[in-house]
Backbone as JSON, one array per atom type, in Angstrom:
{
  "sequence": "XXXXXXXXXXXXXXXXXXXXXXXXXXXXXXXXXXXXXXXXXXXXXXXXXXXXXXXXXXXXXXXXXXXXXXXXXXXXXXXXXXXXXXXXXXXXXXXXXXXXXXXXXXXXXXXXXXXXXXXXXXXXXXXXXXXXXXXXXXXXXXXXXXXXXXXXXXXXXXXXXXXXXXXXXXXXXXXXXXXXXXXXXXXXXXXXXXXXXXXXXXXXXXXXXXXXXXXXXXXXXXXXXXXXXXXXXXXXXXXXXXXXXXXXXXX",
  "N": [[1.53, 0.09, 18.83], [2.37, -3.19, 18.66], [5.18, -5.16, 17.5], [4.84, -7.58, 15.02], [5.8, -10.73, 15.2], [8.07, -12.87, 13.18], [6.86, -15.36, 12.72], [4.42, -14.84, 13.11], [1.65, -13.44, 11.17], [1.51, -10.69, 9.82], [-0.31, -9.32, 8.47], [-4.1, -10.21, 8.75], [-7.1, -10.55, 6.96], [-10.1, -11.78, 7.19], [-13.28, -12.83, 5.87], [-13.74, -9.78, 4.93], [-15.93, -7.23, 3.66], [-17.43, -4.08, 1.55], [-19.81, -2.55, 1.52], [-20.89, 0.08, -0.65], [-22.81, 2.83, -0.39], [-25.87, 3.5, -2.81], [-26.05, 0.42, -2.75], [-23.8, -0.76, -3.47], [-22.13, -3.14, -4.2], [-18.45, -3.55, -3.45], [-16.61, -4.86, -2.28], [-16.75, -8.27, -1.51], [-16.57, -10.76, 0.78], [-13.5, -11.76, 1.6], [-10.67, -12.99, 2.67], [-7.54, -13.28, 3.38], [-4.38, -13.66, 4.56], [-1.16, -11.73, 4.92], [2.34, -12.36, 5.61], [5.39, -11.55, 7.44], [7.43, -9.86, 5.67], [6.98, -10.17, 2.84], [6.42, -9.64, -0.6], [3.51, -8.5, -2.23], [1.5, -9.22, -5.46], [-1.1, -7.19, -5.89], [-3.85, -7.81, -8.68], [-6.05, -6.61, -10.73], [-8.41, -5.7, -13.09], [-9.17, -2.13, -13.73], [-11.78, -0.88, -11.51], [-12.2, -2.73, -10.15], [-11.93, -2.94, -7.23], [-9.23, -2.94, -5.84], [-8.68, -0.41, -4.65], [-10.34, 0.17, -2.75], [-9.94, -2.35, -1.12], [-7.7, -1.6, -0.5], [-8.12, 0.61, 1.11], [-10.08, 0.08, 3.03], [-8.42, -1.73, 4.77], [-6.6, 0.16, 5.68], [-8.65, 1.43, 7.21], [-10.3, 3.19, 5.97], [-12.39, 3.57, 4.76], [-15.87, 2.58, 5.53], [-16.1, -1.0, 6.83], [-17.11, -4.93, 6.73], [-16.78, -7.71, 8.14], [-13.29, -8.79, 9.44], [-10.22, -6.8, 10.3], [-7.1, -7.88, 10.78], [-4.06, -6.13, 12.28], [-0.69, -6.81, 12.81], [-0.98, -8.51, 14.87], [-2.93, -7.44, 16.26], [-6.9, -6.78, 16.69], [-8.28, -4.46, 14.62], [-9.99, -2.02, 15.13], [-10.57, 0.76, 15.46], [-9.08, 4.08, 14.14], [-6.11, 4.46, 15.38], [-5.76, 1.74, 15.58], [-4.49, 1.01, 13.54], [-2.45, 2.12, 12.6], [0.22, 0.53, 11.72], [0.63, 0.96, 9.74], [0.73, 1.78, 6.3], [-0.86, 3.72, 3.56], [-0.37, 4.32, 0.04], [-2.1, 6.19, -2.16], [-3.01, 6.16, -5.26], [-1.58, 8.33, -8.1], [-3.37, 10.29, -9.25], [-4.96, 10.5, -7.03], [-3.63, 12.19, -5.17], [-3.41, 15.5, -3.13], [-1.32, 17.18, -4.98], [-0.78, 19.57, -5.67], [-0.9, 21.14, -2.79], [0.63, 22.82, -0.76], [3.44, 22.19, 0.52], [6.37, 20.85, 1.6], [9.02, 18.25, 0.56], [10.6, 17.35, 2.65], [8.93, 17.99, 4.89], [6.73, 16.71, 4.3], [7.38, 13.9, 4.3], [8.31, 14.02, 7.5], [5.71, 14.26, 8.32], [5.33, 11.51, 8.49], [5.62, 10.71, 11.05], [4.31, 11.92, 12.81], [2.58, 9.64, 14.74], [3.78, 9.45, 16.34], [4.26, 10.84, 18.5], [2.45, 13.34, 20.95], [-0.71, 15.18, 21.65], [-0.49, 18.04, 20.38], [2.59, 18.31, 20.7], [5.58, 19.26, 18.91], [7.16, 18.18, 16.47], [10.75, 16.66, 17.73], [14.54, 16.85, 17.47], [15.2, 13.59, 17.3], [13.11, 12.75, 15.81], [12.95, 14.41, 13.43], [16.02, 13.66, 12.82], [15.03, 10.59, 12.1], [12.96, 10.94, 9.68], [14.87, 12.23, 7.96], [16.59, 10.16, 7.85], [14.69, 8.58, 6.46], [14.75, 9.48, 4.2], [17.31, 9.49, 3.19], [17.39, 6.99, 2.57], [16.06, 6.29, 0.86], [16.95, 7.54, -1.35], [16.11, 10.58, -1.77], [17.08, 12.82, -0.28], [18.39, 15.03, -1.21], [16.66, 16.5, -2.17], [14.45, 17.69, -0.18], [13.91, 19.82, 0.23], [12.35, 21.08, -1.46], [9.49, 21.13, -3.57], [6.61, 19.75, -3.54], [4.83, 18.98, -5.44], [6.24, 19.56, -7.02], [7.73, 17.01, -7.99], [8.8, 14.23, -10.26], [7.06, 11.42, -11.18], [7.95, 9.11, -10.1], [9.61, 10.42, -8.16], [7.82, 11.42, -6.64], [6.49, 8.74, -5.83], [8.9, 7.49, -4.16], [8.97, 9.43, -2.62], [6.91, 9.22, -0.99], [7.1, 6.86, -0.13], [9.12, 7.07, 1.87], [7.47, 8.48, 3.65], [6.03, 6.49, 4.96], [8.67, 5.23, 5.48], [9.6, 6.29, 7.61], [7.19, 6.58, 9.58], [7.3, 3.89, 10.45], [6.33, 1.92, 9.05], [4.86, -1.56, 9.29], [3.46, -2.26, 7.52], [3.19, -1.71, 3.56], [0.66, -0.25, 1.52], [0.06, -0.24, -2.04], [-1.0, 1.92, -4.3], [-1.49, 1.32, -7.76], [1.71, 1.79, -7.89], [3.75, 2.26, -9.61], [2.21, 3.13, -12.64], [3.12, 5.06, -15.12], [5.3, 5.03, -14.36], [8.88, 5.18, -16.14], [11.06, 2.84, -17.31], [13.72, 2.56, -16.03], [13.28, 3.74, -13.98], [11.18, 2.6, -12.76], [12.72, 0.22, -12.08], [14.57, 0.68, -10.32], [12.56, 1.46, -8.12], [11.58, -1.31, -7.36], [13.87, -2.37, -6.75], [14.09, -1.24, -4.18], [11.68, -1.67, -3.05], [12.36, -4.72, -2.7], [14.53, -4.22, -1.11], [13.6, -3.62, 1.23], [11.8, -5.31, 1.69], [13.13, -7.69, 2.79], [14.36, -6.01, 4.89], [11.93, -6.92, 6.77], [9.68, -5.43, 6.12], [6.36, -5.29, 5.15], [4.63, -5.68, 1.5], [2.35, -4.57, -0.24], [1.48, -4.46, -3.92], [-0.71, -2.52, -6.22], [-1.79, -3.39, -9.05], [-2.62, -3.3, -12.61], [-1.18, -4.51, -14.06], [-0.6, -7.49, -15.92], [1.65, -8.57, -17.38], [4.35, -7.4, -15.17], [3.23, -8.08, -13.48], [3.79, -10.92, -13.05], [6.27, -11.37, -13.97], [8.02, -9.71, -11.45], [7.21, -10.66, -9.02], [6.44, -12.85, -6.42], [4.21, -13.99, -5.48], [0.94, -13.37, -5.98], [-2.42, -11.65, -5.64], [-5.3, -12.6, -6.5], [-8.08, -10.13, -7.8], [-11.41, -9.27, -8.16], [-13.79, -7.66, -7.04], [-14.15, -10.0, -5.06], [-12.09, -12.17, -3.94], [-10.15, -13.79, -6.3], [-8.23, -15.58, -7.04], [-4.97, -16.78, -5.54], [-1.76, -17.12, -4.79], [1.28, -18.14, -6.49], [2.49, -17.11, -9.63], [1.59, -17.97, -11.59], [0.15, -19.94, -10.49], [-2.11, -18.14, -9.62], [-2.65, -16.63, -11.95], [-3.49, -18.3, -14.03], [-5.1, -19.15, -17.01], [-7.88, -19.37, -15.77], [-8.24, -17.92, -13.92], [-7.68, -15.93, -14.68], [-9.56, -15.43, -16.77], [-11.78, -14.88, -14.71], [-10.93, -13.29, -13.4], [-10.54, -10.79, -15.18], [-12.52, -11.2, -17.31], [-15.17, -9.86, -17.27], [-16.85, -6.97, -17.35], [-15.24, -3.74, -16.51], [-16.08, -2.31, -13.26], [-17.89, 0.37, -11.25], [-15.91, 3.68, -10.81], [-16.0, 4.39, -8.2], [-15.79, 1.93, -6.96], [-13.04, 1.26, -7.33]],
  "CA": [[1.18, -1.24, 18.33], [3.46, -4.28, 19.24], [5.53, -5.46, 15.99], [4.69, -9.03, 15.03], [7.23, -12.06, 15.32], [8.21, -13.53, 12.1], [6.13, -16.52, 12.73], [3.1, -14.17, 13.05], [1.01, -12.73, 10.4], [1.48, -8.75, 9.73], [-1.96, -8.92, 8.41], [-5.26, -11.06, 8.97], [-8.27, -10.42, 6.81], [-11.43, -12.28, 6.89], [-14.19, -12.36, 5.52], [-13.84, -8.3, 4.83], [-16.64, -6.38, 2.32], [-17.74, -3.03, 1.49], [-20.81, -1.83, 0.15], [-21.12, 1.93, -1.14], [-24.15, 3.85, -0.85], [-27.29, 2.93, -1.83], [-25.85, -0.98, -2.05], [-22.98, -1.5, -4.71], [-20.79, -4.44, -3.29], [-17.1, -3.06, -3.83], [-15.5, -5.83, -2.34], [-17.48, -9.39, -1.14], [-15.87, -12.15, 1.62], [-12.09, -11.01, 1.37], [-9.86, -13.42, 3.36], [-6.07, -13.87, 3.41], [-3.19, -13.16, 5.0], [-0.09, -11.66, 4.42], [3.61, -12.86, 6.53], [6.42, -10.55, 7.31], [9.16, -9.3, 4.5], [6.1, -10.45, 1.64], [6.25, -8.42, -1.5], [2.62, -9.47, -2.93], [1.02, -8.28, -6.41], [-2.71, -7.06, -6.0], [-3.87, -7.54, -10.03], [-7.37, -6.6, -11.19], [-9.35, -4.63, -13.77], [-9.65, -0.89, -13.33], [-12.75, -1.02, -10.78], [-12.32, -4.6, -9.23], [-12.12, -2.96, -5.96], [-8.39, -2.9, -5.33], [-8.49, 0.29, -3.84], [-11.28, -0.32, -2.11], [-9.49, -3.1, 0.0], [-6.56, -0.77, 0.47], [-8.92, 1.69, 2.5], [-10.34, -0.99, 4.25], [-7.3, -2.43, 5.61], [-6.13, 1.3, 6.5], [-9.42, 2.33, 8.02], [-10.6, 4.65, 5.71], [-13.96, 3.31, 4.38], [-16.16, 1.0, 6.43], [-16.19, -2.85, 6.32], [-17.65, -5.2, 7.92], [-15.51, -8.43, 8.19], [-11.63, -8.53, 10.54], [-9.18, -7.02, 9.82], [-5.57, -7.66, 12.16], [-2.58, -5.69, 11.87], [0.28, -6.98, 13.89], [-1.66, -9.27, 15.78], [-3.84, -6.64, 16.82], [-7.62, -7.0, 15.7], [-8.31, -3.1, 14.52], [-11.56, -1.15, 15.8], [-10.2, 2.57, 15.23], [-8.02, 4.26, 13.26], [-5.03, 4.1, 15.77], [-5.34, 0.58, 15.6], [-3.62, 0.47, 11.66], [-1.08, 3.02, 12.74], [1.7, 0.29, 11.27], [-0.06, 0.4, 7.9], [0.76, 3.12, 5.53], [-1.32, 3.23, 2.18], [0.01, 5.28, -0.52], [-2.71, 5.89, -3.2], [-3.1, 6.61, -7.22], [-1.32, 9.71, -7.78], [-4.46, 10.73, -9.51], [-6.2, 10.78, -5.97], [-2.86, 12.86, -4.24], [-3.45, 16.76, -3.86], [0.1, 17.29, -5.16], [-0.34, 20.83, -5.38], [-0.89, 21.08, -1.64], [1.8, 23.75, -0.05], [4.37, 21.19, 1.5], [8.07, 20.09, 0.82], [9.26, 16.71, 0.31], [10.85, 17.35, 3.9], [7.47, 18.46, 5.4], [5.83, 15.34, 4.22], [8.22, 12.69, 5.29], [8.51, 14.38, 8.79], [4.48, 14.43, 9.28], [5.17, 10.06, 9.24], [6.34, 10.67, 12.65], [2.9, 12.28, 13.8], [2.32, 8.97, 15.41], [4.79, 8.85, 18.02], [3.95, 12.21, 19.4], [1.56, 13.4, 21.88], [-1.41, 16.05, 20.87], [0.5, 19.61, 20.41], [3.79, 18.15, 20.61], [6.54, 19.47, 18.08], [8.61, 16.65, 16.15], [12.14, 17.27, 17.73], [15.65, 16.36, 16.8], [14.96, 12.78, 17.3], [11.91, 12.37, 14.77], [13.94, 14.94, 12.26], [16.09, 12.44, 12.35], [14.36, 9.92, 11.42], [12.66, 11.56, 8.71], [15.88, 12.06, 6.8], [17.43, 8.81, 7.15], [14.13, 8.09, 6.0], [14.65, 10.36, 2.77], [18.4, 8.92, 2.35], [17.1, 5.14, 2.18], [14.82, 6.41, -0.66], [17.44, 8.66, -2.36], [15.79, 11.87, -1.7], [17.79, 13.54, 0.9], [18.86, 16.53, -1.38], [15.33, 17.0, -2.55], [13.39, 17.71, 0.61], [13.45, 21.14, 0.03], [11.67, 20.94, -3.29], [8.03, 21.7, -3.36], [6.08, 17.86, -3.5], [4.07, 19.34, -6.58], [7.67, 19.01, -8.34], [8.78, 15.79, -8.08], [8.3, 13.04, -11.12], [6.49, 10.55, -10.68], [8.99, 8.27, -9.63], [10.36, 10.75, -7.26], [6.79, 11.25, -6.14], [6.61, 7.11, -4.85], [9.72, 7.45, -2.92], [8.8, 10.73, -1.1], [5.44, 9.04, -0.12], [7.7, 5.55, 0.5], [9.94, 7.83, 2.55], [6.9, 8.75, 4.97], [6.03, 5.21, 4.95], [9.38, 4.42, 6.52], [9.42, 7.55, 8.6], [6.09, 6.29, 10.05], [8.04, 2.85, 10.98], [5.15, 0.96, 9.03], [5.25, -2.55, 9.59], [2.94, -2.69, 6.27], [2.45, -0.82, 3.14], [-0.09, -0.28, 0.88], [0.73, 0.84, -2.91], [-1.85, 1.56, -4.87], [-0.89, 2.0, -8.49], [2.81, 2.83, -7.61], [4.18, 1.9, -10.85], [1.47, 3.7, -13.72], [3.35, 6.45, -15.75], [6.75, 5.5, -14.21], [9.83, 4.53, -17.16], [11.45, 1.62, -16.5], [14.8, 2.71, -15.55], [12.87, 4.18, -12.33], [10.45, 1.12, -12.05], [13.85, -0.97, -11.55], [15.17, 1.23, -8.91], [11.4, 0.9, -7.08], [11.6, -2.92, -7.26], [15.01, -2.65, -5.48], [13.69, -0.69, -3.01], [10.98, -2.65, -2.44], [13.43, -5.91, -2.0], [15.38, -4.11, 0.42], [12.19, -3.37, 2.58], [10.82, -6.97, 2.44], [14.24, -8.34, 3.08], [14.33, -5.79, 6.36], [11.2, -6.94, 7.32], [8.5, -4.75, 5.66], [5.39, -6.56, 3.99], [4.23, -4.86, 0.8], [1.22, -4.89, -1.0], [1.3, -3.15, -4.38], [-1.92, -3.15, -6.45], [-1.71, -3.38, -10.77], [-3.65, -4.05, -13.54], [-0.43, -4.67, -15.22], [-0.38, -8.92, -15.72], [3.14, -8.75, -17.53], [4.84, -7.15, -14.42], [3.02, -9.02, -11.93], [4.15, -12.62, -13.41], [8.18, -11.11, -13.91], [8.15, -9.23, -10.3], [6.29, -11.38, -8.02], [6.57, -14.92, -6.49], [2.53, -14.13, -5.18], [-0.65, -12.67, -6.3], [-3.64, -11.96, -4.97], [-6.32, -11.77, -8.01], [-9.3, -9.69, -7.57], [-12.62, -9.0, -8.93], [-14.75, -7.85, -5.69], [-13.67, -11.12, -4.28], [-10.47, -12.92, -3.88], [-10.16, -14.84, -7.06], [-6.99, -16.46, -6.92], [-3.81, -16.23, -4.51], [-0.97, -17.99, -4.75], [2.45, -18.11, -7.18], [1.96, -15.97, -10.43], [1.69, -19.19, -12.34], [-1.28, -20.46, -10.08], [-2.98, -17.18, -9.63], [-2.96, -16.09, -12.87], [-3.53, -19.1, -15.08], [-6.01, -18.84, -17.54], [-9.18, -20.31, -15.78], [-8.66, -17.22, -12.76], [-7.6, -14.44, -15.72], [-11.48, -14.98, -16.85], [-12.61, -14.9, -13.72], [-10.66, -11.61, -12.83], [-10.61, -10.01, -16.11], [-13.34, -11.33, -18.14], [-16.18, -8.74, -16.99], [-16.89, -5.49, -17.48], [-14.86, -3.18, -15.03], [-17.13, -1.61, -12.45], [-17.93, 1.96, -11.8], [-14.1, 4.04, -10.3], [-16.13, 4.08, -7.15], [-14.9, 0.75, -6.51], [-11.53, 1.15, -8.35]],
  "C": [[2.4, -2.14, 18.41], [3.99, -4.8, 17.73], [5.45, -7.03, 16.36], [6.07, -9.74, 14.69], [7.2, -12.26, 13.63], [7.11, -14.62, 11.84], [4.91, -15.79, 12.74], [2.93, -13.28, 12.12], [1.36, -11.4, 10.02], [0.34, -8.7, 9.51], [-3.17, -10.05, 7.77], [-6.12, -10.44, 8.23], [-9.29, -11.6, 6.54], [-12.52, -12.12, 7.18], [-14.97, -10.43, 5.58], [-14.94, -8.01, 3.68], [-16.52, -5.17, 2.78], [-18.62, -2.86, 0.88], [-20.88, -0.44, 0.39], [-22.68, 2.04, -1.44], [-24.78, 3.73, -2.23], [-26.8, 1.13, -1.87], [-25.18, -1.63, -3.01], [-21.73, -1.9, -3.65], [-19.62, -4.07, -4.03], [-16.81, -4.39, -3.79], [-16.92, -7.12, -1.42], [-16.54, -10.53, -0.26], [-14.67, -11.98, 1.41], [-11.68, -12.01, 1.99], [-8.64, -13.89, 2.98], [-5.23, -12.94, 4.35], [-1.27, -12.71, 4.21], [1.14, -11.46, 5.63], [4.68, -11.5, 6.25], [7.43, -11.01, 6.39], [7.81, -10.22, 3.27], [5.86, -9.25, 1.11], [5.16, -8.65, -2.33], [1.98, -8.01, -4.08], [-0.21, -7.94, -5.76], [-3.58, -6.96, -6.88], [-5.63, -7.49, -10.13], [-7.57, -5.68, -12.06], [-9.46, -3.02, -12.82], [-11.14, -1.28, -12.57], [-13.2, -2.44, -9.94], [-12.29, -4.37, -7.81], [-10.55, -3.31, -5.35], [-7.85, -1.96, -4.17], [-9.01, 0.32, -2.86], [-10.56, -1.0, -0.91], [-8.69, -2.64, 0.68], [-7.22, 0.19, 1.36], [-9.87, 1.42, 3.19], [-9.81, -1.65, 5.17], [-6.76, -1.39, 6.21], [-7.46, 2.02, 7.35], [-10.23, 3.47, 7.46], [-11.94, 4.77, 4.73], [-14.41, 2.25, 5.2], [-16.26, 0.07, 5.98], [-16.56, -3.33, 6.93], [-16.19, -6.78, 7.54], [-13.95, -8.15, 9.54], [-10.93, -8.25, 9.87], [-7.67, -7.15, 10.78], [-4.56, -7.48, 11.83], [-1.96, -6.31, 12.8], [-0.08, -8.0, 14.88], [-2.66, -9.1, 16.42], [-5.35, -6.76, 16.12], [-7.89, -5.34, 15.88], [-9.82, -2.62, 14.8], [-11.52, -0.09, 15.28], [-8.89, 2.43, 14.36], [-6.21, 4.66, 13.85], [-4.85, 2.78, 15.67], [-4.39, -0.14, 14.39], [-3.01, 1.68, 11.88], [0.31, 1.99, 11.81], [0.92, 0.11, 10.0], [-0.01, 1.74, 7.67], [0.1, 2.83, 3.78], [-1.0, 4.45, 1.64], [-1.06, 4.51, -1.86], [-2.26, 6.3, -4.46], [-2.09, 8.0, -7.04], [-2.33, 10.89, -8.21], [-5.22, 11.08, -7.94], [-5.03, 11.83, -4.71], [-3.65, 14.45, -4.39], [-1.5, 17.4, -3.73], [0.24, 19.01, -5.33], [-0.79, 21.44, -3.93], [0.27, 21.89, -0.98], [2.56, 22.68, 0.96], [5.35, 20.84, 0.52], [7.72, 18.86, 1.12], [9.48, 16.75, 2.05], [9.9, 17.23, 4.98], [6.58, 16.96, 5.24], [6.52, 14.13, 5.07], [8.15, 13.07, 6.99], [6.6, 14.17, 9.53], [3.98, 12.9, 9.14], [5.36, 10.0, 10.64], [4.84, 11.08, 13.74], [2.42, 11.26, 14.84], [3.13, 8.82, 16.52], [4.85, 10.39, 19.18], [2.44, 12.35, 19.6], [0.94, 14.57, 21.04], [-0.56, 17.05, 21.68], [1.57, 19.6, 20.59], [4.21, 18.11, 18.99], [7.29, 18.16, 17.41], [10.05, 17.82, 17.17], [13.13, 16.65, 17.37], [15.7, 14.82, 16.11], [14.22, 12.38, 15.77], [12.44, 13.49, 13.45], [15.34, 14.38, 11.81], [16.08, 11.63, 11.35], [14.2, 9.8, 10.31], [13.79, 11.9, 7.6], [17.03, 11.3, 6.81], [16.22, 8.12, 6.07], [14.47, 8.6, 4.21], [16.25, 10.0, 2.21], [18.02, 7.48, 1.86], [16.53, 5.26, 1.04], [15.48, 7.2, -1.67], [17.14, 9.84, -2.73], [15.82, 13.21, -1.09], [17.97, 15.1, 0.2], [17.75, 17.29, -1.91], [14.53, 17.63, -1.49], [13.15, 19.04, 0.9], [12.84, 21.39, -0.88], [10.15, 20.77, -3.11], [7.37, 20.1, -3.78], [5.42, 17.93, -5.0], [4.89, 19.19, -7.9], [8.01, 18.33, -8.96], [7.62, 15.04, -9.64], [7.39, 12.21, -10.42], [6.99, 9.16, -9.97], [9.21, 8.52, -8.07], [8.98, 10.9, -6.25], [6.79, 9.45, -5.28], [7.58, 7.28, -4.55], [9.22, 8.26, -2.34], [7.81, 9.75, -0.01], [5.92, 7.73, 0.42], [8.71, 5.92, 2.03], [8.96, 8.26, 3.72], [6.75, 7.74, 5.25], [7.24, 5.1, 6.07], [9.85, 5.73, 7.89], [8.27, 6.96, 9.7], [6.49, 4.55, 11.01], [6.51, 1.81, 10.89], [5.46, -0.2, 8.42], [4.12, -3.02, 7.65], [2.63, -1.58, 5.43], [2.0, -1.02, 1.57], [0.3, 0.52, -0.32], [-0.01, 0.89, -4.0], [-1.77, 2.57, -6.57], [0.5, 2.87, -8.86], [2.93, 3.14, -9.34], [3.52, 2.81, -12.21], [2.15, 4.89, -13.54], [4.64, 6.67, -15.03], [7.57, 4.39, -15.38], [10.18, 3.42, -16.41], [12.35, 1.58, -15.74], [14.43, 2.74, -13.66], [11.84, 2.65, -11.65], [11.36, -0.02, -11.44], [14.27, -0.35, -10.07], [13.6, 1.35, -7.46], [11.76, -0.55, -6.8], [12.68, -2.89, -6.37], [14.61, -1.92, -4.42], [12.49, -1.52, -2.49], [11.18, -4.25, -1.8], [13.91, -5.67, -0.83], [14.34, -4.01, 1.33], [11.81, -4.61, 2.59], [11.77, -7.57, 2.81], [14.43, -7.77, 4.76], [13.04, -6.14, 7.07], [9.16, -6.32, 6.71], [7.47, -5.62, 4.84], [4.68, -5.24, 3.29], [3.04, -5.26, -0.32], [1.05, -4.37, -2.63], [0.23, -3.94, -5.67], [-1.35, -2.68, -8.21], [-2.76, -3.99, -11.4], [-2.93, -4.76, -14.76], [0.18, -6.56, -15.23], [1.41, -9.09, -15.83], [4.18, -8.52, -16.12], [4.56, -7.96, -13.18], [3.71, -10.46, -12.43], [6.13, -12.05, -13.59], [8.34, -11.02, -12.55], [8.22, -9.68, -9.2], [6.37, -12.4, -7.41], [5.11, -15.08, -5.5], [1.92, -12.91, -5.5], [-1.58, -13.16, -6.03], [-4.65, -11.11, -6.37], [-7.4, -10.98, -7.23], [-10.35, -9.31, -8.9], [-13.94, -8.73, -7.83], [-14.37, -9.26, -5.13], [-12.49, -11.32, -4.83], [-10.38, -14.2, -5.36], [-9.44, -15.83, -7.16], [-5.95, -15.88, -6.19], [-2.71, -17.43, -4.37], [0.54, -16.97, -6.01], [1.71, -16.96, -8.85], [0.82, -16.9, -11.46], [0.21, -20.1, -12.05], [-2.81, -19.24, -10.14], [-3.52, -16.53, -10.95], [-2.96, -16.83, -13.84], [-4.58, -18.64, -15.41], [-7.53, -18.56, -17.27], [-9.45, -18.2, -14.35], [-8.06, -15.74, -13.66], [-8.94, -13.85, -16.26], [-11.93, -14.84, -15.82], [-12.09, -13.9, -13.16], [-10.76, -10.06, -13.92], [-11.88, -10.23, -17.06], [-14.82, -10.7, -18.09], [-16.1, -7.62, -17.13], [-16.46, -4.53, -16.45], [-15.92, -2.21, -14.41], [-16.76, -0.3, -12.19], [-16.41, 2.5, -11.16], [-14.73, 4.02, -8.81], [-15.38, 3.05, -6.27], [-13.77, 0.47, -6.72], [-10.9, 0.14, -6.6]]
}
């Protein structure tokens, strides 16, 4: 996939939905974009369909609507190769037989051919990727180990292993202290500063209005998008929060 110019988009959606089996509307008319090195909130109610959009934009529930990575409009699931979505940790299987090392190294799967080995090159990679994230002396350490902290770098660490031009973060933050939530935030600066556009999804208002200089509200549709200040004034807080959250289907 060709990396987009500065002046071009990282990612196009419009008019994206989802309905789930037999005909519950997750998400309804979706459209925005997001520009390279953008660190944007994603704030809604438990079941507003945040996740939802994140595995629509990676390919991993159907939609109908566009979505364009890179400039590219996506069809298949090579076509969101520069998009990495890291979900809930509730939805990881963290006891899964794999090191920290093992994980970061299988971001690279994309640049190799079927039945080709990573070699030196893409091992590498993989643990500059795991020094940028501070987890270099860990990657021998069973993934089932790590905090929860150390958990969002590993999985930020395939992310940049994977050399994704966008990524998806869904719920980084829930059930990490603060000390570690500060050292995410700087890591997430330095990635939008090199370029990276980051999405990360909360239900947490306080953090999104400190963190942020845009949010994208939700509630099955796009409620508000803009500054924290515009997005989250009162009039688009009822209109993202003031309903009953829908079933986790749609989370």
């Amino acid at each position: 996939m060709n990396d987009a110019p500065r002046d071009h988009p990282i990612l196009q959606l419009t008019g994206v939905g989802v309905t789930y089996p037999p005909a519950t509307e997750a998400l309804v008319d979706v459209s925005f974009q997001v520009d390279v090195g953008e660190l944007i909130a994603v704030v809604g109610p438990n079941g507003a369909g945040k996740s939802t959009l994140f595995k629509a934009i990676s390919g991993l529930v159907n939609h109908h609507g566009s979505v364009e990575l890179c400039g590219n409009h996506c069809h298949h699931q090579r076509d969101r190769l520069g998009a990495a979505y890291i979900p809930q940790r509730s939805d990881l299987d963290v006891d899964f037989p794999i090191t920290v090392g093992q994980l970061v190294l299988a971001g690279r799967r994309r640049f190799l051919r079927l039945g080709q080995r990573p070699g030196q090159r893409h091992r590498q990679a993989a643990h500059d990727a795991l020094e940028r994230v501070g987890l270099a002396d860990l990657r021998r350490r069973p993934l089932g180990t790590l905090s929860g902290g150390q958990m969002q770098r590993a999985f930020l660490a395939r992310a940049l292993a994977q050399e994704a031009r966008l990524i998806l973060l869904d719920e980084a933050l829930s059930g990490v202290d603060e000390p570690r939530t500060e050292a995410l935030f700087d890591l997430f600066a330095d990635l939008a500063a090199s370029g990276t556009s980051l999405l990360v999804a909360t239900h947490d208002l306080s953090l999104a209005r400190r963190r942020f200089s845009r949010c994208l509200a939700v509630n099955r549709r796009l409620v508000g998008d803009g500054p924290p200040g515009q997005a989250l004034d009162s009039d688009h807080i009822e209109a993202t929060f003031g309903t009953a959250p829908r079933s986790s289907s749609a989370a």
